[in-house]
ZAMARGU-4260 file (C-alpha; in steps of 0.2 Angstrom, whole numbers, plus 5000, padded with zeros to 4 digits):
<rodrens>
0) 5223/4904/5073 | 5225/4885/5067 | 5239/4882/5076 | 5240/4864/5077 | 5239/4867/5057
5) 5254/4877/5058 | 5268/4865/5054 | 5259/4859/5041 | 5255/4876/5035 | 5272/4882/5036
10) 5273/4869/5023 | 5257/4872/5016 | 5261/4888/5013 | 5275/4882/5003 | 5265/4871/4993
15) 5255/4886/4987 | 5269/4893/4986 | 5276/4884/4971 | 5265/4879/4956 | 5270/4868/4943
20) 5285/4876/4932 | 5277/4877/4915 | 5284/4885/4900 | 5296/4896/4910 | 5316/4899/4911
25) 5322/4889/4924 | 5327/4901/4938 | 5345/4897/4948 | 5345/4889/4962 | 5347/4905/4972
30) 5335/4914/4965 | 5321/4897/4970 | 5325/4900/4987 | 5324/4918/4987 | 5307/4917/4977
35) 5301/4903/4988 | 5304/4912/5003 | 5294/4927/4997 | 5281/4918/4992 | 5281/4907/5006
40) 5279/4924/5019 | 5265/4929/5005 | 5255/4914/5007 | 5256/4910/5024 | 5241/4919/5032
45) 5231/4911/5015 | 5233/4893/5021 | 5232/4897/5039 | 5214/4905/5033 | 5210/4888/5023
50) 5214/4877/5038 | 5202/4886/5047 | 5189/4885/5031 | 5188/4869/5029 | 5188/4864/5047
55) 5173/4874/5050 | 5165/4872/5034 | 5169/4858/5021 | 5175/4845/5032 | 5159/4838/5039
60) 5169/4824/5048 | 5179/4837/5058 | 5178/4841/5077 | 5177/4861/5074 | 5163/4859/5059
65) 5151/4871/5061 | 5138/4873/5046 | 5140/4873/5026 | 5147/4888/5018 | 5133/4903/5014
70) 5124/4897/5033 | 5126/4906/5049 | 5132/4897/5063 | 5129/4905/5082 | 5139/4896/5096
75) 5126/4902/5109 | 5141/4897/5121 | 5161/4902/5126 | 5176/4897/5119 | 5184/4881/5131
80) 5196/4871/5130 | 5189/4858/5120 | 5188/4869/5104 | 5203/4868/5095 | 5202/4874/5079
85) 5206/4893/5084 | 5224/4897/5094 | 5222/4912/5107 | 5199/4913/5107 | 5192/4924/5118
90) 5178/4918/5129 | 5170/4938/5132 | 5159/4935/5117 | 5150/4921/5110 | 5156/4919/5093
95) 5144/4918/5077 | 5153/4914/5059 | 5150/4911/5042 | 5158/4910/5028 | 5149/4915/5009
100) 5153/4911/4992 | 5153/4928/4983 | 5157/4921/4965 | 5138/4918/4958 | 5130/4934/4969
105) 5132/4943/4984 | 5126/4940/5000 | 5116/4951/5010 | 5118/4951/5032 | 5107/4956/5043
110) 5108/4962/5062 | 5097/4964/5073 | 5092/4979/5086 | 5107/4976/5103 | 5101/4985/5119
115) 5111/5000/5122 | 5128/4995/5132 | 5131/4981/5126 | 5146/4979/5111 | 5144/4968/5098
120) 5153/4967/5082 | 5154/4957/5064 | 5171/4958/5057 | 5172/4954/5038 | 5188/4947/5031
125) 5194/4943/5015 | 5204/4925/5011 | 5222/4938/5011 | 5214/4939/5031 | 5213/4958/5029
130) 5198/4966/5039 | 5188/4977/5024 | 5174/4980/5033 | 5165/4983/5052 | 5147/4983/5059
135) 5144/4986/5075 | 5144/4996/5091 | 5158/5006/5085 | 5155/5008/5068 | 5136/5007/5063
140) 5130/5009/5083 | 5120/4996/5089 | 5105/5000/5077 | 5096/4986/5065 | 5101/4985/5048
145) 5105/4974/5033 | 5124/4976/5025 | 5127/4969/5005 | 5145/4960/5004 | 5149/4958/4987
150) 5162/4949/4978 | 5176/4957/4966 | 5166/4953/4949 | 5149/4961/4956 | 5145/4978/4948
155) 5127/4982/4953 | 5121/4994/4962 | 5115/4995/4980 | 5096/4986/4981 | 5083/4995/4989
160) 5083/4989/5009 | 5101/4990/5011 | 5111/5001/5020 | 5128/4999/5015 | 5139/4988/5002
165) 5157/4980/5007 | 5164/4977/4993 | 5177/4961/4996 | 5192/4956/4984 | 5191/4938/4985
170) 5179/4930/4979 | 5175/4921/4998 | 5174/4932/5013 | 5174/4926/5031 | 5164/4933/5047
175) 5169/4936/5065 | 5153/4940/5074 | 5158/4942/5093 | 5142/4947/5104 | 5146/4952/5122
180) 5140/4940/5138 | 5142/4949/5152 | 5140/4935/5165 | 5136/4915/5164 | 5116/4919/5168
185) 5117/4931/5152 | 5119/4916/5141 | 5099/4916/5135 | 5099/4937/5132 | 5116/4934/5119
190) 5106/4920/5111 | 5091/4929/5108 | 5104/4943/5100 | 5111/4927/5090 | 5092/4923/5083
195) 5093/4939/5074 | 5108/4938/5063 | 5101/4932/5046 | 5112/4929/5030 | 5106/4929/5013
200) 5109/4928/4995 | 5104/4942/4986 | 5092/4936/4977 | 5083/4927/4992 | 5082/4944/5000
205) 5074/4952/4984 | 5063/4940/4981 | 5070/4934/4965 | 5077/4920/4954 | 5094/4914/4957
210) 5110/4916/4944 | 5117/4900/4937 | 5127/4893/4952 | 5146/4895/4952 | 5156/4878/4948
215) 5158/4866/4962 | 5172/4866/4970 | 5185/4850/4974 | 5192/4857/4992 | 5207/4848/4995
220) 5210/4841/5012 | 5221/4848/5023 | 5231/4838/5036 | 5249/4839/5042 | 5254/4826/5031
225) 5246/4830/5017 | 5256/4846/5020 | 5273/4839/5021 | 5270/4827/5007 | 5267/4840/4997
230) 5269/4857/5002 | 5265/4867/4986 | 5252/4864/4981 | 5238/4875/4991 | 5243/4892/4988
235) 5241/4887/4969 | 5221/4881/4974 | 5218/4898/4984 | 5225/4911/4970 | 5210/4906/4959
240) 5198/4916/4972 | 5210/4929/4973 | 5211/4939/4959 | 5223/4952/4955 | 5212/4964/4949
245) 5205/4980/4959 | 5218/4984/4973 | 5225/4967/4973 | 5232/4973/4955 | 5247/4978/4964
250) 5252/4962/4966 | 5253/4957/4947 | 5273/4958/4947 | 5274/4949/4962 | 5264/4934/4957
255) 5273/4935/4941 | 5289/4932/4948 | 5282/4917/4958 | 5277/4909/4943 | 5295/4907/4939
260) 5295/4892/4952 | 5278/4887/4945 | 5266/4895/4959 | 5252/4901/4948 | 5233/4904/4952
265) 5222/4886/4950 | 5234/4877/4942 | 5242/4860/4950 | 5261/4858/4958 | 5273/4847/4947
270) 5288/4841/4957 | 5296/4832/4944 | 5298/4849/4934 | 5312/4852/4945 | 5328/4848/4946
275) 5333/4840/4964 | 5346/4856/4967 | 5330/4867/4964 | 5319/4857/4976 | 5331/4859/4989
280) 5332/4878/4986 | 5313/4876/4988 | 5312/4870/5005 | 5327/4882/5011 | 5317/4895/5006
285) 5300/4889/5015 | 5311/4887/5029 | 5318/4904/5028 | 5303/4911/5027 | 5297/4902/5042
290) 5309/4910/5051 | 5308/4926/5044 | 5290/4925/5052 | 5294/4920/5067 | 5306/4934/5071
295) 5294/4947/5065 | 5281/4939/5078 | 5293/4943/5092 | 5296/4959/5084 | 5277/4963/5085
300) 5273/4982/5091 | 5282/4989/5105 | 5288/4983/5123 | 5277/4989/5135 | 5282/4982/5153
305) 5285/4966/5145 | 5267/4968/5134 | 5270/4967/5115 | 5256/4980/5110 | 5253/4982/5090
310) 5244/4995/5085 | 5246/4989/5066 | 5246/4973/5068 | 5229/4967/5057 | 5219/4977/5048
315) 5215/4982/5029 | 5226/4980/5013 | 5232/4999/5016 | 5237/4995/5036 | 5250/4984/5029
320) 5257/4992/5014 | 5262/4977/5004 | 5273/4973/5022 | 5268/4953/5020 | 5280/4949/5032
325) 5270/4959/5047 | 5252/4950/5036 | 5260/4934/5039 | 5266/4939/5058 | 5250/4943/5063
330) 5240/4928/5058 | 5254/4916/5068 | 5250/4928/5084 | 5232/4925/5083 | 5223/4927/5063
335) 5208/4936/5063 | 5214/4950/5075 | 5203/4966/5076 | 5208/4982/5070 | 5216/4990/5082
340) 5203/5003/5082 | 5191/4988/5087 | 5201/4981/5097 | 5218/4982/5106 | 5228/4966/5111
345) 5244/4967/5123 | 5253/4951/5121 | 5263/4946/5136 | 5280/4942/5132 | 5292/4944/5146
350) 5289/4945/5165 | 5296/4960/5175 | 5315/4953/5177 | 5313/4949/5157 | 5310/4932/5159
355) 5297/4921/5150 | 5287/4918/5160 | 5283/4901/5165 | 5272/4892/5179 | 5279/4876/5183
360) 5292/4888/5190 | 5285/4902/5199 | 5269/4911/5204 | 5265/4929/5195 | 5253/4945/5199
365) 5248/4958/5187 | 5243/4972/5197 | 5231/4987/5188 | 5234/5004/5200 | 5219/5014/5207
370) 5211/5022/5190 | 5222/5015/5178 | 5213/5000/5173 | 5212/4996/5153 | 5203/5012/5144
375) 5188/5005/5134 | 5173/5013/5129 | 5168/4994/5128 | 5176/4981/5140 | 5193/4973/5142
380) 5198/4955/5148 | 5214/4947/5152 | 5216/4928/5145 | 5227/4914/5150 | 5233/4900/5137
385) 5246/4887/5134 | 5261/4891/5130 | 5264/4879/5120 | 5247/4877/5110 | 5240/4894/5111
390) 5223/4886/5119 | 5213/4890/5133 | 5217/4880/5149 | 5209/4867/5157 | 5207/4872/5176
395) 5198/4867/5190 | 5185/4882/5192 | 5182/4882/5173 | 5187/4900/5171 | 5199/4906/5159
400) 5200/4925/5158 | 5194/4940/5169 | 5186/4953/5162 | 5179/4972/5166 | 5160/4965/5167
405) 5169/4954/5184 | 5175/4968/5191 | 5160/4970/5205 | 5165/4950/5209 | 5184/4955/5212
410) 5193/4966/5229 | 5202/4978/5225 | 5218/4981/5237 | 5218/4994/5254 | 5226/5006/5240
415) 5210/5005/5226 | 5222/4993/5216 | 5217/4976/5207 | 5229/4962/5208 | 5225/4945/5198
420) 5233/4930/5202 | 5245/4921/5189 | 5248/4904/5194 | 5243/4886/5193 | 5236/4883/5210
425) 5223/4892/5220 | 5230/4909/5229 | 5221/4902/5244 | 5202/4904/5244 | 5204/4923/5251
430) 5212/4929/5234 | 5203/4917/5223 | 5189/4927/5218 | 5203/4935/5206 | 5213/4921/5201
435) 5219/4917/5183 | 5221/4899/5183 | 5238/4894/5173 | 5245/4877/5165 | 5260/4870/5175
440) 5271/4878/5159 | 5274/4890/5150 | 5260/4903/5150 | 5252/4914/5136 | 5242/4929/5141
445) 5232/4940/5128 | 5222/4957/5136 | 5210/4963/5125 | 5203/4982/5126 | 5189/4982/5116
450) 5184/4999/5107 | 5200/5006/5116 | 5199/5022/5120 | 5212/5036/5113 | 5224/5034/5127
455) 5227/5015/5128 | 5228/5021/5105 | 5244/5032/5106 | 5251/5024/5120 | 5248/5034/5134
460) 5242/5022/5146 | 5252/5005/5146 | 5248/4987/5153 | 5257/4986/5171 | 5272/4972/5172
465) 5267/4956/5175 | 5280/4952/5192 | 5285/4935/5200 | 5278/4934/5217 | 5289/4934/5231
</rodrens>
């Protein structure tokens, strides 16, 4: 979702990719790239994940900082253009994050009580960017309660007080906390929502002396020229909080093979270990690999009327199956995607003629028939971004999606239909109420169905074509 990182990261990715090449058999040149390219896909959605990290968390000097690692942070606002950090936000629900260090002892989060009807959800990723666990309006309901998040060397027991335990793999985990706004005069109700998120070690919630503390941590900076100076050496940094034990054991002969180019969990990138024929195969495979990416990302889900709709797109360890080239797909599109269970996300990729569409050149609708709108036991929106960036659009009436809870603010046509408006300039101050204000360019559009319901699930309902106006 860093997508200004991701040339760096593509990079970056490589430079985690490859360790230093210790006391092991120099592998030929064909076998570098093709190594390199594996581990390239492999560690791509890591170093995205990083980029994000130490943005939001380590780099108090950065723009997108927003508190110190085992804090809460509530943005008791929506996602503009001016944050930059994360490719494709939302602006339905006030974010809240944080990001905990598991390694000395778990952490324990609480919610608090949501009024009936409206969705909120805290989606916990680990540093692979699999989702292993969900609270919420879907899962838990929108009850009070306090969850345990433990690392992968924890073996307690679940303390009294706590209603469930995730158990992570790495030893860092990352939450998504969306809370929903259902217009601009809700902003004081969501923050009072935001006031009841709590994290805490464990010991602070039980009232009892702390563990030793965990070693401090060096974070390297990451920076696009840092990345292309050299590429390797940040996968090698994050292995050391991803152990290969528990379900990640299945990735032992894998990680053994990378350490033939020298990528190797916490231990530093040596260059001049290789030879310059083996450096080159390096970066053919990084480059490869970027590719390799690129064409899965195009390839996401299926065509639906010019929609890319993935149903498989993000999710656990077992929704990918070891498939790190859709892992590494996904977090291009947009890391930290929901389940699809949580929530759906159509990405439009072609207009009705099979176009891309673009809107320096032409004027679109997308036209919802009578009854046919998105199917969400939640809400759904419909967001517009820069095609180029993948960030939310600067527009002269400030609003950057349009959503279910607008739907009483929007006409519907003679026929019971909805049309929105795709375009860069006003539909004329008849049709404005529902227009999506777009960049003279290229155009991005994500809908979002949130808790979709079965049909929008298996594909009986489909997002309608997005058509050039006339």
């Amino acid at each position: 979702m860093f997508k200004h990182l991701v040339p760096a990261v593509l990079l970056l990715v490589a430079c985690r990719t490859a360790g230093p090449c210790v006391a092991q058999e120099k592998p030929a040149e064909g076998d570098v790239k093709a190594v390199a390219e594996e581990a390239f896909v492999y560690g791509f959605p890591l170093v995205m994940n990083y980029g994000a990290i130490y943005e939001s968390f380590i780099d108090k000097s950065s723009s997108q900082y927003r508190c110190p690692i085992n804090q809460l942070h509530n943005m008791a606002r929506i996602f503009t253009p001016k944050d930059t950090a994360v490719v494709t936000p939302n602006s339905d629900t006030p974010y809240s994050f944080f990001c905990a260090d598991l390694r000395a002892e778990p952490v324990v989060f609480t919610v608090p009580q949501v009024e009936r009807g409206r969705y909120f959800s805290v989606q916990l990723i680990a540093f692979y960017t699999f989702n292993y666990g969900y609270v919420g309006s879907r899962t838990t309901g929108n009850v009070a309660g306090r969850s345990l998040i433990a690392g992968p060397s924890w073996q307690g027991d679940k303390p009294a007080g706590i209603d469930q335990v995730f158990r992570c793999e790495t030893e860092f985990t990352f939450a998504v906390i969306r809370t929903q706004l259902f217009n601009p005069g809700d902003i004081e109700n969501v923050k009072k929502i935001q006031a009841g998120y709590k994290l805490q070690t464990l010991s602070a919630f039980s009232n009892k002396p702390a563990p030793p503390a965990a070693p401090a941590i060096n974070w390297p900076k990451i920076d696009n020229k840092l990345a292309e100076s050299d590429p390797f050496a940040y996968l090698n940094f994050l292995l050391q909080f991803c152990p290969a034990t528990g379900a990640a054991e299945v990735e032992k002969p894998m990680r053994a093979m990378f350490a033939r180019i020298g990528i190797e969990a916490g231990k530093p990138f040596s260059p001049d270990k290789l030879t310059p024929d083996q450096k080159a195969a390096l970066m053919e495979g990084v480059k490869s690999g970027l590719e390799k990416i690129k064409k899965q990302v195009a390839e996401l889900g299926k065509d639906e009327n010019g929609w890319r709709v993935a149903t498989s797109g993000f999710g656990d360890r077992a929704n990918y199956n070891g498939n790190w080239t859709l892992r590494a797909a996904a977090a291009m599109a947009g890391i930290y995607g929901n389940d699809a269970a949580e929530a759906l996300y159509p990405m439009l990729a072609t207009d009705s003629e099979g176009n891309k569409p673009d809107c320096s050149k032409k004027r679109y609708t997308l036209t919802f028939p009578k009854g046919q709108l998105p199917p969400a036991n939640a809400f759904w929106s419909v967001t517009m971004y820069d095609g180029k960036t993948q960030l939310l659009v600067e527009n002269p009436i400030n609003r950057y999606l349009i959503n279910s809870p607008m739907l009483p603010g929007l006409k519907t046509n003679d026929d019971g239909a909805l049309t929105i408006y795709i375009q860069k300039d006003s539909p004329g101050k008849d049709n404005e109420s529902n227009w999506l204000p777009a960049p003279d360019g290229p155009i991005y559009v994500v809908m979002r169905v949130y808790w979709p319901k079965e049909e929008a699930l298996n594909g009986k309902w489909k997002p309608p074509a997005v058509t050039p106006a006339k």
